[in-house]
C-alpha positions as CSV (number, residue, x, y, z in Angstrom):
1,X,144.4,37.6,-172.7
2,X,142.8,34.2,-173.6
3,X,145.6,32.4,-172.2
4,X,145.5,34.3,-168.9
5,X,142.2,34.1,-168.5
6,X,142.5,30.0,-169.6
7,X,144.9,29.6,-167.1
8,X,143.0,31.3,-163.9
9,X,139.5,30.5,-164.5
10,X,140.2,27.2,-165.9
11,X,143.0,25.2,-165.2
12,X,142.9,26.5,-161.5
13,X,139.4,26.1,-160.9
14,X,137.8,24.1,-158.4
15,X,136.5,21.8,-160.4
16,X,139.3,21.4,-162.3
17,X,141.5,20.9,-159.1
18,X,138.5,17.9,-158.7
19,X,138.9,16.5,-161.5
20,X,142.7,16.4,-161.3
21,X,142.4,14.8,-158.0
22,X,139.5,12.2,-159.9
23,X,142.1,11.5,-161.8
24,X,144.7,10.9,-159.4
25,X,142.8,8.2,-158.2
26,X,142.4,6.5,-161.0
27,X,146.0,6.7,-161.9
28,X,146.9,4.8,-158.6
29,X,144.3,2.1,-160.0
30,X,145.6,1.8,-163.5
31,X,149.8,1.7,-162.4
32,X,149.1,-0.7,-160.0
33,X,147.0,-2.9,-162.3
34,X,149.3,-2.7,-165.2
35,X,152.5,-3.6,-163.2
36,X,151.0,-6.6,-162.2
37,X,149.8,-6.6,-158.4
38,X,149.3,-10.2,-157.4
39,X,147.0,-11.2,-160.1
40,X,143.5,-12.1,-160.7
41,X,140.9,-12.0,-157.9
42,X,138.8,-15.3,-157.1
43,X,135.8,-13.1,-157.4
44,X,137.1,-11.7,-160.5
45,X,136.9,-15.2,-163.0
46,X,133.3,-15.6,-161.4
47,X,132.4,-12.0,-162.7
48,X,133.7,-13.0,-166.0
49,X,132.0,-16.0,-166.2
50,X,129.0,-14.6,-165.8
51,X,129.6,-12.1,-168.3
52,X,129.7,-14.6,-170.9
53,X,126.2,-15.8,-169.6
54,X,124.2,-12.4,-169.6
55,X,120.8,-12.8,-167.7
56,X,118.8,-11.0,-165.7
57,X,119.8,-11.9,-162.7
58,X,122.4,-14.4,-160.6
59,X,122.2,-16.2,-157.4
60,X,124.4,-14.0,-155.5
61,X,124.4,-10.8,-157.5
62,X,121.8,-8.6,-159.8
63,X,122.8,-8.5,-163.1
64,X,124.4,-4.3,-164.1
65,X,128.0,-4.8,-163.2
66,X,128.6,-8.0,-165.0
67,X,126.8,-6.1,-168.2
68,X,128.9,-3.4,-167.5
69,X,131.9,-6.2,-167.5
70,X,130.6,-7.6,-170.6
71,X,130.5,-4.1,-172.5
72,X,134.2,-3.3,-171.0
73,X,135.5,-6.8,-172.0
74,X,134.2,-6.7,-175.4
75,X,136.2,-3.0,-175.7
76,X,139.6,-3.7,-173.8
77,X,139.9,-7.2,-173.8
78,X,139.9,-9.5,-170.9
79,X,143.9,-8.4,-169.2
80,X,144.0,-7.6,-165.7
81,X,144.2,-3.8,-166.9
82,X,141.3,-4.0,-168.9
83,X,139.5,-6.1,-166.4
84,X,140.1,-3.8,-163.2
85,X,139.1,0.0,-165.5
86,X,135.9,0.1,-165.1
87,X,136.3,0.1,-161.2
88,X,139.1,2.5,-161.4
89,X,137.3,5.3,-163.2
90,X,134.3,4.5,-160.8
91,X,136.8,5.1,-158.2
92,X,137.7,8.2,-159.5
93,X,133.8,9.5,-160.3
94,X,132.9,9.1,-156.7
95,X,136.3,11.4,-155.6
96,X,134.5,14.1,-157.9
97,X,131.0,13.9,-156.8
98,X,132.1,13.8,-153.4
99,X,133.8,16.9,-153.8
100,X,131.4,18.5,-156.0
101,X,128.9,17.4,-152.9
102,X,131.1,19.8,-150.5
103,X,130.4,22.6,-153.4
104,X,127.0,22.1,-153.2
105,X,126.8,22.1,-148.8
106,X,128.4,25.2,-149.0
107,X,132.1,24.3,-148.5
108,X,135.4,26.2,-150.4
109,X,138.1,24.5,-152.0
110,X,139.9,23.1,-148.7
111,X,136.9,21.4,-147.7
112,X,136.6,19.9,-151.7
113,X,139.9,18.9,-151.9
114,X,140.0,17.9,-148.1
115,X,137.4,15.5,-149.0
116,X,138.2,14.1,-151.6
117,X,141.9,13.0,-150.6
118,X,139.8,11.5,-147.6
119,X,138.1,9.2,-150.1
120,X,141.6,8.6,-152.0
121,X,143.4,7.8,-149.0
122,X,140.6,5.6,-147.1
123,X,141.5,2.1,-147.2
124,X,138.1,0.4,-147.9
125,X,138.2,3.0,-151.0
126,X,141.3,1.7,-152.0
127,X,140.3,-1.8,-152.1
128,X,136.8,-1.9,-153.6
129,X,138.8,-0.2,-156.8
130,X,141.7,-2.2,-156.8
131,X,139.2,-5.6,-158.0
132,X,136.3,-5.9,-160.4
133,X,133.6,-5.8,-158.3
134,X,129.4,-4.7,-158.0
135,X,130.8,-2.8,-155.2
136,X,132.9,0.1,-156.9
137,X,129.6,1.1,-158.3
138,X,127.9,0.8,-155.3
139,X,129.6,3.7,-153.7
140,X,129.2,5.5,-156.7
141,X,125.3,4.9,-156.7
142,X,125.5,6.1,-153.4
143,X,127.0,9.3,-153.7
144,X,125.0,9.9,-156.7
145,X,122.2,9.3,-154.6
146,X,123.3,11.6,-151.9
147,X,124.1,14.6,-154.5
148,X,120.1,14.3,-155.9
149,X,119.4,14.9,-152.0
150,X,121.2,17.9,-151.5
151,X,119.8,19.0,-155.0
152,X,116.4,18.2,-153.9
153,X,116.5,19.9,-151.0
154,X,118.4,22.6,-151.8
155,X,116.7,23.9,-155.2
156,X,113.3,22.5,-154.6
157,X,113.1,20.7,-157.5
158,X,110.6,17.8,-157.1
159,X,111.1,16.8,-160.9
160,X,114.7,15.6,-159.6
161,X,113.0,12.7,-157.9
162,X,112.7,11.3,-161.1
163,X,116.2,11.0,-161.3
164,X,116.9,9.9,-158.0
165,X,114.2,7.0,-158.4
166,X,116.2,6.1,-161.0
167,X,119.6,6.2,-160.0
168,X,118.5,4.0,-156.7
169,X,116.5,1.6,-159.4
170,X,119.8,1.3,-161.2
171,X,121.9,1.0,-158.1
172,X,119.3,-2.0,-156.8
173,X,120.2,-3.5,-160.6
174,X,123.8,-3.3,-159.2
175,X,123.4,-4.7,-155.8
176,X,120.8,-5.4,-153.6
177,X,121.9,-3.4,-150.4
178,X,120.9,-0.4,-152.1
179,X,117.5,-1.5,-150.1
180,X,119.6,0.2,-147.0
181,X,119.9,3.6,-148.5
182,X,116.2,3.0,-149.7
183,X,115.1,2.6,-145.7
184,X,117.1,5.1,-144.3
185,X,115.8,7.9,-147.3
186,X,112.3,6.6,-146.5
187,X,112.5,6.5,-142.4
188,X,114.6,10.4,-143.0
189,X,111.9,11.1,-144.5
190,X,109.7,10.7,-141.9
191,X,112.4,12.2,-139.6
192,X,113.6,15.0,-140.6
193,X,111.5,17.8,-141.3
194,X,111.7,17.0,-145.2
195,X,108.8,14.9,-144.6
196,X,106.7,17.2,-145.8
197,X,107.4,16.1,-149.4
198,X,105.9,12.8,-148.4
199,X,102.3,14.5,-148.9
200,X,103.4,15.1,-152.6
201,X,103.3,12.4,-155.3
202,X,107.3,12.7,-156.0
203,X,108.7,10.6,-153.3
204,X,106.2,8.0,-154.5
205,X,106.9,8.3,-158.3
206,X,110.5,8.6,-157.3
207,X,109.9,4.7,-155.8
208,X,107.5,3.2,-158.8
209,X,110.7,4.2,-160.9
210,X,113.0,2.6,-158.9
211,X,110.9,-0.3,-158.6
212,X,110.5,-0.4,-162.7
213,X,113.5,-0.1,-163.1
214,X,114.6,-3.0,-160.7
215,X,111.4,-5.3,-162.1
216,X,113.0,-7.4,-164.4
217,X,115.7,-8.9,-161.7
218,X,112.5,-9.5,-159.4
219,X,110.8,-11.5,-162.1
220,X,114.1,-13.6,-162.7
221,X,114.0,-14.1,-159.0
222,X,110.7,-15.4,-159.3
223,X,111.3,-17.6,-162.2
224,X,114.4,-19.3,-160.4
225,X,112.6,-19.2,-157.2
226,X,114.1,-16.7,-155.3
227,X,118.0,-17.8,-155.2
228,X,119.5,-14.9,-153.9
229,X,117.1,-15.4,-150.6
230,X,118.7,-19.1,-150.5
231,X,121.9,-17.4,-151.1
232,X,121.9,-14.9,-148.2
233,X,120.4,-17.3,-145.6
234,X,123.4,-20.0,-146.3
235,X,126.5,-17.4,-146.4
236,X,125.0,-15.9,-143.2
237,X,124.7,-19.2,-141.3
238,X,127.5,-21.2,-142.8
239,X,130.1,-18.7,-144.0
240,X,130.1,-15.1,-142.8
241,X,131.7,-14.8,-139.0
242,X,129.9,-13.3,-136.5
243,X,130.9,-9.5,-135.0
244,X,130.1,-7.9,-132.1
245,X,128.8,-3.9,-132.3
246,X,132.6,-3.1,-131.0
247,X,134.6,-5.1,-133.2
248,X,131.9,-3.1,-136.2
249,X,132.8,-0.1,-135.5
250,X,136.4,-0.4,-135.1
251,X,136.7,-1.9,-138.2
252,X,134.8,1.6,-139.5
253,X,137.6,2.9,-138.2
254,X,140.3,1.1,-139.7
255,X,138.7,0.8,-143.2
256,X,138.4,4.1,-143.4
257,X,141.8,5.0,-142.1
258,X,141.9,6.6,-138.3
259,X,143.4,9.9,-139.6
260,X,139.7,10.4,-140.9
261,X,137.9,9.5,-137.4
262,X,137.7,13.2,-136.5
263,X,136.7,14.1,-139.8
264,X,133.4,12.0,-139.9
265,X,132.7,12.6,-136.3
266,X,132.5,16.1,-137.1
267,X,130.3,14.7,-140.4
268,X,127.6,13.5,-138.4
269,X,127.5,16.5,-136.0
270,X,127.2,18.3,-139.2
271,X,123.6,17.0,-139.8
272,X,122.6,17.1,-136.7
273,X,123.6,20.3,-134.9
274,X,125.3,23.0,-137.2
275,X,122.3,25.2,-138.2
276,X,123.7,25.0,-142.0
277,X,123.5,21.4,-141.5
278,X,120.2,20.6,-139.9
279,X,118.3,21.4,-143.7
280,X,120.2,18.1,-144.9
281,X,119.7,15.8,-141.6
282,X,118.1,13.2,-144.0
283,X,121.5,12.7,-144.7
284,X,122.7,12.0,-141.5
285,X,119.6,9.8,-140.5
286,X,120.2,7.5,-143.5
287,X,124.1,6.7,-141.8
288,X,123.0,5.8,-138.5
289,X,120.0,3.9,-139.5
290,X,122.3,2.1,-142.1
291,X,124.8,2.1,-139.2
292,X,122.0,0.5,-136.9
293,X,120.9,-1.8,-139.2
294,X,124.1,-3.8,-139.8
295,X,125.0,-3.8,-135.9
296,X,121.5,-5.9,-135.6
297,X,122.8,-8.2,-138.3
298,X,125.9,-9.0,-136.3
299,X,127.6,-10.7,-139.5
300,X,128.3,-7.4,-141.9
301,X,131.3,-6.8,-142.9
302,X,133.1,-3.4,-142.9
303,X,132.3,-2.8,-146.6
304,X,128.7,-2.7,-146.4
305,X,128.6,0.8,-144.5
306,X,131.7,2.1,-146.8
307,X,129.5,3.8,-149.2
308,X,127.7,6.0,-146.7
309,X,131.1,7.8,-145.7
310,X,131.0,9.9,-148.7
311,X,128.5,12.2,-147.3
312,X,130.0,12.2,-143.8
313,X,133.4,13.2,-145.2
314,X,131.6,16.2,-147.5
315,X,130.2,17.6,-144.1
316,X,133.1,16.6,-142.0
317,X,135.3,18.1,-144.1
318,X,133.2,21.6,-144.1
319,X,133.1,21.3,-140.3
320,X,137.2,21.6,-140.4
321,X,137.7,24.7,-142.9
322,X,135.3,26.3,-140.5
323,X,137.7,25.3,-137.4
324,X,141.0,26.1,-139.6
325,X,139.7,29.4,-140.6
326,X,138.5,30.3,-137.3
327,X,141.8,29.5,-135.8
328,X,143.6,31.8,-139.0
329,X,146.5,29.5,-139.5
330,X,147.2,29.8,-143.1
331,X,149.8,27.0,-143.1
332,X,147.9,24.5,-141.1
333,X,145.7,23.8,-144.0
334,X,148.1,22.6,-146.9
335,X,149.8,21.0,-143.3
336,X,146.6,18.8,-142.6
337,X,146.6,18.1,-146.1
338,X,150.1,16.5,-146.6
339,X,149.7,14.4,-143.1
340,X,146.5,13.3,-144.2
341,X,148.3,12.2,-147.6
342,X,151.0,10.8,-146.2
343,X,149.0,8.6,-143.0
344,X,147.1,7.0,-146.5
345,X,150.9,6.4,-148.2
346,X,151.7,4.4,-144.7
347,X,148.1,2.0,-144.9
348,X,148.0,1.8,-149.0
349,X,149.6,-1.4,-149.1
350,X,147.3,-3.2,-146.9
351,X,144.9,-2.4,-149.7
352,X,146.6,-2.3,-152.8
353,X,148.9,-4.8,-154.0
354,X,151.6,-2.4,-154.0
355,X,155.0,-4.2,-152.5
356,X,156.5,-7.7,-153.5
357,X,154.5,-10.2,-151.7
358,X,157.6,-11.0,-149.2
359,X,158.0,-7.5,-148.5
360,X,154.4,-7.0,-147.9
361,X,154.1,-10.0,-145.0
362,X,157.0,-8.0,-143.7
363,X,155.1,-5.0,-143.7
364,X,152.4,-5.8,-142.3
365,X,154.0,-7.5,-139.4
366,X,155.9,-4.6,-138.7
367,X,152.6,-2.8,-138.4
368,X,151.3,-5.5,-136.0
369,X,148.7,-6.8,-138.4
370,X,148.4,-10.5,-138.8
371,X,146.9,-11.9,-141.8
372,X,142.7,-12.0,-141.4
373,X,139.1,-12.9,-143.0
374,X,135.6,-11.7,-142.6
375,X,134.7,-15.5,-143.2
376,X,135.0,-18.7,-141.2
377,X,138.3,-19.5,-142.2
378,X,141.7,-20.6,-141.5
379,X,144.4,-17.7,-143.3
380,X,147.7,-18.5,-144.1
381,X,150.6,-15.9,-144.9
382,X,148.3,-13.3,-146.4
383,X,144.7,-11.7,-145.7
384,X,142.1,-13.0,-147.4
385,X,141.8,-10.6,-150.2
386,X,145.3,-11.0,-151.2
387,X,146.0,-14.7,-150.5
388,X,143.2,-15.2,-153.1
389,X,144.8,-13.6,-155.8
390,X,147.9,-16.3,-155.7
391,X,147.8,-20.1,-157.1
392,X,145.1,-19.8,-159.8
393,X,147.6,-20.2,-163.3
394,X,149.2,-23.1,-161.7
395,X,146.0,-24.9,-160.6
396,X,145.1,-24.8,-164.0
397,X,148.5,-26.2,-165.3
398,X,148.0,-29.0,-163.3
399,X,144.9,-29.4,-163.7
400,X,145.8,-29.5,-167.4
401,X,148.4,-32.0,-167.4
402,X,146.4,-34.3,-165.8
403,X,143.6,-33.5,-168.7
404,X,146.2,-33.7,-171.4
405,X,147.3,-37.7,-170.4
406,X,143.7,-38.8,-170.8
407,X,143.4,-40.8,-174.3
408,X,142.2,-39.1,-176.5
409,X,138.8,-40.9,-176.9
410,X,138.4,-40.0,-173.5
411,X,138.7,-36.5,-173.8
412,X,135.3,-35.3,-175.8
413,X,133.1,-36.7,-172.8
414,X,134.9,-35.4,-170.2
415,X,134.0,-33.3,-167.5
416,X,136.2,-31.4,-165.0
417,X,134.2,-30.1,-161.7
418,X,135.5,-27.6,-159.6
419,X,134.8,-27.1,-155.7
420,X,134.0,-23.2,-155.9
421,X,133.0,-20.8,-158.7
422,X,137.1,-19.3,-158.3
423,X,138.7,-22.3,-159.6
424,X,135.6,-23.0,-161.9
425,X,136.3,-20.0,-162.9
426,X,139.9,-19.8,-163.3
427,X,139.6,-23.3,-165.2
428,X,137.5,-21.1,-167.8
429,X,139.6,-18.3,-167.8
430,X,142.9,-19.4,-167.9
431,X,141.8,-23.1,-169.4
432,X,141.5,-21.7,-173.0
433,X,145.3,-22.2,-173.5
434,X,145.2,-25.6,-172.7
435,X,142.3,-26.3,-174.7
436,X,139.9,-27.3,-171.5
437,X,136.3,-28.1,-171.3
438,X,134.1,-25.5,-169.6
439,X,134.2,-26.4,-165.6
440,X,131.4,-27.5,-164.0
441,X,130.5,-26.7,-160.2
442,X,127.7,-26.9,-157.9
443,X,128.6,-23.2,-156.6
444,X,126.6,-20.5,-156.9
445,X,125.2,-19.7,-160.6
446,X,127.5,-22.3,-161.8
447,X,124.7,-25.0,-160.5
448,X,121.8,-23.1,-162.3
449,X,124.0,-23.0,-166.3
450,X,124.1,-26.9,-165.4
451,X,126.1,-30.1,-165.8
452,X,126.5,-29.5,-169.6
453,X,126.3,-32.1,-172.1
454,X,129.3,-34.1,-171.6
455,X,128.4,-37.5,-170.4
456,X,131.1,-37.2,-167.3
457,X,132.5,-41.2,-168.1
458,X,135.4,-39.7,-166.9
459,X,135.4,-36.5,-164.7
460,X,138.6,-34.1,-162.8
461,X,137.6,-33.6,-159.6
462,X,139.2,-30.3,-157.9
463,X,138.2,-29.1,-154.8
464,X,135.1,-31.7,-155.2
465,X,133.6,-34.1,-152.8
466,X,136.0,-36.1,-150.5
467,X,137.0,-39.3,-151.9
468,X,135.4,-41.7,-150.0
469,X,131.9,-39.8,-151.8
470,X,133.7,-40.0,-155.0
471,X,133.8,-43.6,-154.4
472,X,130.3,-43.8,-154.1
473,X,129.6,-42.1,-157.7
474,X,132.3,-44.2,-159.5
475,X,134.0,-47.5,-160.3
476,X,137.5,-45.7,-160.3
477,X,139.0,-43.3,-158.4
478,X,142.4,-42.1,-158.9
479,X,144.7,-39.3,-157.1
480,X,146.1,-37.8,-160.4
481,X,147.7,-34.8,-158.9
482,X,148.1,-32.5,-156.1
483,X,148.0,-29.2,-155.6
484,X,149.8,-26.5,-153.3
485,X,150.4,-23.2,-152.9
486,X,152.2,-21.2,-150.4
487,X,150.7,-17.5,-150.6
488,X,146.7,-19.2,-150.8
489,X,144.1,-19.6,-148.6
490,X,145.1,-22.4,-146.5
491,X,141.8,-24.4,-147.3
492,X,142.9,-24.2,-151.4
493,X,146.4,-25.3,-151.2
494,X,147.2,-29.3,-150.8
495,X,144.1,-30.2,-153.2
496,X,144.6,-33.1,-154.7
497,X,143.1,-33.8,-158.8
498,X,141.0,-36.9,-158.6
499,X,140.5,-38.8,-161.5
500,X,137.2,-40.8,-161.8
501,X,136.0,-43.1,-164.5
502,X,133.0,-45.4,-165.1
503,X,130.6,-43.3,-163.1
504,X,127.8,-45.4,-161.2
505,X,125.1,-42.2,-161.7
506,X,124.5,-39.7,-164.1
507,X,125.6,-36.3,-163.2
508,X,122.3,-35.2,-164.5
509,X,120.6,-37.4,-162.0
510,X,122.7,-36.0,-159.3
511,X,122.4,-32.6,-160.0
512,X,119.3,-31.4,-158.2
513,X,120.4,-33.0,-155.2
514,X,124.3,-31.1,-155.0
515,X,123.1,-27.7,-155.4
516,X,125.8,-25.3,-153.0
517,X,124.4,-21.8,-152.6
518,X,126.3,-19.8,-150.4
């Protein structure tokens, strides 16, 4: 009897069918990570650099997901496993919630399981869990977010403001676009016929928490004179390429795979015109004004909408068990399912790193997709997020071997710079084993932990100043090495190693005048 009954109202319960699916996802994560993939991130070395430098804030990112790094390191260990859990298991918390949001709209197990294999099988999904990143729990502050709002609403719980203050406080800690979701609740608000809680004190106290909660990165701003600000103004101007409304929402489409189009079409109607819908059109509002807002920027990248589709692919997903029911096709539901399934097999290795790297640029020429970057850059063989997994061991080798033939006398005040914080990084990372000073770089954070101590008499340029400046700053400039790479980004391979003695400045006098925020 208490195996039947563990069987049926258990083991085959929708929320354990949720959780199996949960972890699905994270299975595909963890496989993929421990059979290799391509290797390291360039993003990834950065993250764990910062890690070892815990602060309250960074130039180009608040401060919870490198915590969260630096908690995860210190209890798995820094392999590309360990490194890429964390966003693997977020991965697989938002497929839950996001079923466990259908639950709450209303929907039946389809619709749960409907949605969350939409969240599995959406590329942009894929490939914010397949790195370290602020952005895996991004989308999961999101959804969280969105579940308090149906809660809110639902149960008429004012006290769960509280909770929902916080959870955007903590999601602001995580990343800063988090200020979008905060707009679009607040101009919903005022929208939707929820704005009645405005005239209570929750919504308020629901922002002084948030705000509390996000104070400390604010102050570091201050202190460092708001660097993030910097940041954003020189990666809009001088890095990020320009899109055009179109181009925006077709690459909605593509990121979150085209079999899914219908489903969050259907998503936003939800909100809008089903009468079990139009109680939650705050949620609804918050996606197009998001939507809106990063059309007018005209330099967003695909990304920065993903984590709103959550919420569209709960509704949408109720919208179409209401269609398959009302048509009584039995078999066109586990049908829908499997195409669905397999359309996300066909696109996975576009966002996981899946096939032999040959076999992938075969691939994805077969599919009639050429390599591509949402920056102002040349690509090579591979898309950006790919190619920049590729070169970094070897760089350091080199990079090494050069270091290594210095005399020994030479070696205690020497200094190696790096262009970016991905090969500073990397030179950290994978530097140990050669026994390599800390990089320097004028990058990002990098700048603000400083030239160090060394005295920089003789310094390793990679990826530095071009050598006629180099020239400038020293007696001696040599080409020790070079550098190349065939699967990089174009703009990293063919980099020479300079080698530069008898400097005719200090670094620490140059310093303040190199800073590179972008």
């Amino acid at each position: 009897m208490i195996k039947k009954y563990f069987k049926s109202q258990y083991l085959l319960s929708d929320y354990a069918i949720l959780i199996y699916l949960a972890i699905f996802k994270i299975a595909i994560h963890i496989i993929t990570n421990m059979t290799g993939g391509y290797g390291f991130f360039r993003d990834e070395f950065y993250y764990i650099t910062c890690s070892d430098h815990l602060d309250f804030g960074y130039v180009d990112q608040p401060p919870l997901s490198i915590l969260f790094l630096r908690i995860s390191r210190w209890i798995f260990g820094d392999s590309l496993a360990a490194i890429r859990l964390l966003p693997a298991l977020a991965g697989g918390a938002v497929v839950l919630m996001t079923g466990l949001m259908v639950k709450k709209l209303g929907g039946k197990r389809f619709a749960q399981i409907l949605a969350a294999v939409m969240v599995i099988v959406a590329p942009i999904f894929l490939g914010i869990n397949a790195t370290f990143s602020m952005n895996s729990f991004d989308v999961l502050f999101w959804v969280l977010a969105a579940y308090l709002i149906i809660l809110i609403i639902q149960e008429n719980r004012p006290d769960l403001w509280i909770i929902l203050g916080t959870i955007m406080g903590l999601g602001l800690l995580n990343k800063i676009s988090v200020l979008w979701l905060a707009f679009g609740l607040f101009l919903g608000l005022i929208i939707s016929p929820q704005r009645k809680s405005l005239r209570t004190k929750w919504p308020w106290i629901a922002g002084g928490c948030a705000f509390l909660v996000f104070l400390p990165h604010l102050i570091w701003q201050v202190v460092h004179n708001w660097p993030t600000l910097e940041f954003i103004k020189n990666a809009t101007s001088q890095k990020m390429a320009a899109i055009s409304p179109l181009d925006f929402l077709i690459n909605q489409i593509i990121s979150m795979h085209p079999i899914t189009l219908p489903i969050w079409i259907c998503g936003i109607l939800y909100y809008f015109f089903y009468k079990d819908g139009r109680k939650y059109q705050i949620l609804g509002i918050i996606y197009i004004v998001v939507l809106l807002l990063l059309i007018i920027n005209q330099k967003s990248r695909a990304e920065y909408l993903a984590p709103a589709y959550t919420m569209l692919f709960a509704s949408g997903a109720i919208v179409f068990e209401k269609f398959f029911k009302w048509l009584k096709w039995k078999w066109l539901k586990p049908a829908y399912l499997i195409i669905v399934l397999s359309a996300g097999m066909i696109i996975a290795p576009l966002a996981l790193p899946v096939l032999p790297v040959e076999n992938y640029i075969k691939y994805a020429k077969n599919l009639g997709l050429a390599p591509s970057t949402d920056e102002i850059k040349e690509v090579g063989k591979l898309p950006q997020h790919y190619a920049d997994m590729f070169g970094w061991e070897k760089m350091v080798a080199i990079i090494a071997q050069v270091y290594q033939g210095l005399r020994e006398e030479e070696k205690p005040q020497t200094v190696i710079f790096a262009g970016n914080y991905g090969e500073a990084g990397a030179i950290d990372f994978f530097g140990k084993q050669y026994n390599l000073p800390k990089a320097i770089s004028s990058h990002n954070n990098y700048w603000l932990w400083g030239p160090g101590e060394r005295s920089g008499e003789v310094t390793l340029f990679f990826g530095g100043p071009p050598v006629d400046m180099l020239k400038n700053l020293f007696e001696e400039v040599y080409e020790a090495a070079i550098f190349t790479c065939e699967y990089c980004m174009p703009y990293e391979s063919n980099t020479p190693v300079f080698l530069c003695k008898k400097p005719k400045v200090s670094l620490k006098v140059i310093w303040p005048r190199i800073k590179h925020y972008e």
